[in-house]
C-alpha positions in Angstrom: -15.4 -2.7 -10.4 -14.1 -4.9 -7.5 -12.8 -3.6 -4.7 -8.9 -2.7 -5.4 -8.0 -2.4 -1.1 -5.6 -5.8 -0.3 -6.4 -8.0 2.8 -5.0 -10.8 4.1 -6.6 -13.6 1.5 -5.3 -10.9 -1.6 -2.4 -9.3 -0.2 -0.6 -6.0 -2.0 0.2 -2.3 -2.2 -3.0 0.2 -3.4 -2.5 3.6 -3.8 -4.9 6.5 -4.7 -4.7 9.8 -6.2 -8.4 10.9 -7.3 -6.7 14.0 -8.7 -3.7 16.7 -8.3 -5.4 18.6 -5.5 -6.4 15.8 -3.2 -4.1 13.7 -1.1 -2.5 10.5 -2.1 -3.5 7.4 0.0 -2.9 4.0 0.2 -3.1 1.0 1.8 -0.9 -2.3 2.1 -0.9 -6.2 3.2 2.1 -8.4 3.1 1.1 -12.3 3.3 3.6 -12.0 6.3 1.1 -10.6 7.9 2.1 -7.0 7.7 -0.4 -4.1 7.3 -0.1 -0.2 7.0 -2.3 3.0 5.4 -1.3 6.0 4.8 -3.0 9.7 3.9 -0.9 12.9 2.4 1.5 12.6 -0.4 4.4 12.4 2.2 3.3 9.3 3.6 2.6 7.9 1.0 5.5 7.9 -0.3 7.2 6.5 2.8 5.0 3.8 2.9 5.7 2.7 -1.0 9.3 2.9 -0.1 8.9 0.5 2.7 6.6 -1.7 1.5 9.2 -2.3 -1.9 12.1 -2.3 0.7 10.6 -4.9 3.3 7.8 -6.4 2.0 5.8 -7.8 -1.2 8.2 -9.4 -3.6 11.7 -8.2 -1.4 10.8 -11.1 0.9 9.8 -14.4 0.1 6.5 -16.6 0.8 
C-alpha cells in the first residue's frame, strides 16, 4: 500500500484511527505551503476544522 502521509509534491489532510482505544492522528500539507500534525482525538479534530476552514479546497491554487 503506498504511503497515505501528504508532502509538498501530493499535498492533503490524512487522518488515523487504528482503533477506538488508540489516539487519532493526522497529518496535513496545503500546496500553499502550509503543514501541521496532530496526536489525541482533540487535536485532531482542531486540526480537520482548520485545515477545511483555511486550507485545501477553501483556498485556491
Amino acid at each position: 500500500m503506498k504511503n497515505l502521509a501528504p508532502t509538498s509534491d501530493a499535498p492533503g489532510l490524512h487522518v488515523s484511527k487504528p482503533s477506538p482505544s488508540e489516539p487519532a492522528t493526522a497529518s496535513a500539507v496545503c500546496h500553499c505551503g502550509a503543514s501541521a500534525t496532530a496526536k489525541g482525538d482533540i487535536q485532531v479534530g482542531a486540526l480537520v476544522a482548520g485545515w477545511t476552514a483555511n486550507h485545501g479546497t477553501a483556498h485556491g491554487k
